[in-house]
Structures are given as C-alpha cells and as structure tokens.
C-alpha positions as CSV (number, residue, x, y, z in Angstrom):
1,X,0.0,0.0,0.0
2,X,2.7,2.5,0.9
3,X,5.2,1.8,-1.4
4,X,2.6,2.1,-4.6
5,X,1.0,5.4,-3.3
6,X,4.6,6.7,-3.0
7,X,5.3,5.6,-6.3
8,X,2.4,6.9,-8.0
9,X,3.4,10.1,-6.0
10,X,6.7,10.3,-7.7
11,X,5.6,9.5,-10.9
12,X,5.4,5.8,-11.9
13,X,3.4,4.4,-14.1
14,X,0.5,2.7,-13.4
15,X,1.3,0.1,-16.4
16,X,4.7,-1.0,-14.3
17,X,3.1,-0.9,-11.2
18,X,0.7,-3.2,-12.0
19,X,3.2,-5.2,-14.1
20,X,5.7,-5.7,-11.1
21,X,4.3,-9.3,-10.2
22,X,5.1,-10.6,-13.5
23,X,8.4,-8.2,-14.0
24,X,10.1,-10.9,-15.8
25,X,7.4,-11.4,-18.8
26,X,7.1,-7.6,-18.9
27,X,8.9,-5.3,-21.0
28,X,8.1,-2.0,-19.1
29,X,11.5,-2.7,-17.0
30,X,14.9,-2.0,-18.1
31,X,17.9,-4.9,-17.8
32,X,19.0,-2.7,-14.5
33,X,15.7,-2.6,-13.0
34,X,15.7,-6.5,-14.0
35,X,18.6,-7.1,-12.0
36,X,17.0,-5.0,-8.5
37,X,14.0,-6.8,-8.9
38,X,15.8,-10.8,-9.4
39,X,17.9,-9.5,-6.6
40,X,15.2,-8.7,-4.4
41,X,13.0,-11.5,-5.0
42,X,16.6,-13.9,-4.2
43,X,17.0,-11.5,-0.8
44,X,13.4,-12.1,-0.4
45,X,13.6,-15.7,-0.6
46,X,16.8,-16.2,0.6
47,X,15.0,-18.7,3.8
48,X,14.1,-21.1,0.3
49,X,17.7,-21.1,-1.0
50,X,20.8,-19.4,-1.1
51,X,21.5,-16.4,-3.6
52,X,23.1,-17.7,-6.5
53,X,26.7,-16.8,-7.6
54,X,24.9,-16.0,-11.1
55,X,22.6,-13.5,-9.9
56,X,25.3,-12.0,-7.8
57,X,27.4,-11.5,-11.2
58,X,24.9,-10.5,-13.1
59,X,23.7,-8.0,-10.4
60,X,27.7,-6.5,-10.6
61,X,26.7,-5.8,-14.2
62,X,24.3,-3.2,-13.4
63,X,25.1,-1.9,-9.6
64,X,28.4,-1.2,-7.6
65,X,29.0,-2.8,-4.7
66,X,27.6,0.3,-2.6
67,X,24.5,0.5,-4.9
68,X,24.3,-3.6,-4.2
69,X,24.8,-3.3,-0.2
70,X,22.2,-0.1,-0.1
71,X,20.0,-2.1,-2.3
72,X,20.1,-5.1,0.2
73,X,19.4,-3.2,3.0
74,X,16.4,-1.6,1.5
75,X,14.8,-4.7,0.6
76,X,16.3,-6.4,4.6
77,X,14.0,-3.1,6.2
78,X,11.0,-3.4,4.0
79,X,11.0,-7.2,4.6
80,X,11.2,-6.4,7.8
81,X,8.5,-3.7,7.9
82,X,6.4,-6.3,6.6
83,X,6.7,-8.6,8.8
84,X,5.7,-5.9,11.3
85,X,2.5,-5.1,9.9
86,X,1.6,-8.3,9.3
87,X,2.3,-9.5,12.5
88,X,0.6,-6.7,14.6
89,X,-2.1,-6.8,11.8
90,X,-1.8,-3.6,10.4
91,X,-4.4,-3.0,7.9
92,X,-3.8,-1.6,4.7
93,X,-5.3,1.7,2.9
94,X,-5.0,3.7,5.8
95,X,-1.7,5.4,4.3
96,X,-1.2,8.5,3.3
97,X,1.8,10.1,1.4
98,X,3.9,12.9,2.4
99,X,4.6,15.3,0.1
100,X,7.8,14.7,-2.8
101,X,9.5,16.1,-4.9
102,X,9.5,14.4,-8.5
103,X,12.7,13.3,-9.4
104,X,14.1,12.8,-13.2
C-alpha cells in the first residue's frame, strides 16, 4: 500500500506498477531494473535457497558494490516492515503520502 502510493506520488506508471508481479514477462522494465528486482525476490527468498553466484554476477553488471549493499538493505527493512505489519495486523489503505518532490 505505501510503497505504490509513494510511487504513483513520484511518478510511476500505473502500467509497471501493475506489471511488477510478472516483471520478468514484462517489457516496461529496463535490464537494471531487472537485475534490482531478481535481486530482491533472491534476498526475499533467501530462507528457500541461497543467492546464487549467477545472480550475484549479473547483479555486478548493473550496480556497484555500494549501490548492491544499499540495495540489500532496502529490501532487509521493507522485509522487515512487513513482517511488522503483518504480524501486529496492520491494515492496509489507511496510508497516506507525504509530500515529494518528482525526481528525473
């Protein structure tokens, strides 16, 4: 709920917003935005299986190892936020945004 309002509040598209479940079939995302989202759903999953030395290469091809750490812990604190909310049964829709500026 957050994280779409704040999206559509810095401009995304609806169409990639609604594509993000199936971001592999989709073409609305770039090769980088590919890797961030492989690389999140591996984090994500990580309890399943282990990241794989693949996706850790290929991830090098599109972030730094700063941009890969910061991207890890963004995706370790909303993990985490989630897991909040769900456990103290937080219900959704109640969210609202505070103001941003667009970016480029």
């Amino acid at each position: 709920d957050m994280h779409t309002i704040d999206a559509r509040a810095l401009g995304e598209t609806e169409q990639r917003l609604y594509a993000v479940a199936a971001w592999a079939a989709a073409p609305f995302f770039t090769p980088r935005a590919r890797a961030a989202l492989a690389w999140t759903e591996a984090v994500t999953r990580l309890a399943d299986a282990p990241v794989p030395e693949a996706l850790y290469r290929e991830t090098r091809e599109h972030f730094s190892e700063k941009e890969i750490v910061d991207l890890t812990m963004a995706i370790i604190a909303i993990n985490g936020w989630n897991r909040l909310a769900g456990v103290f049964r937080t219900e959704a829709g109640h969210y609202q945004p505070r103001a941003h500026a667009k970016t480029a």
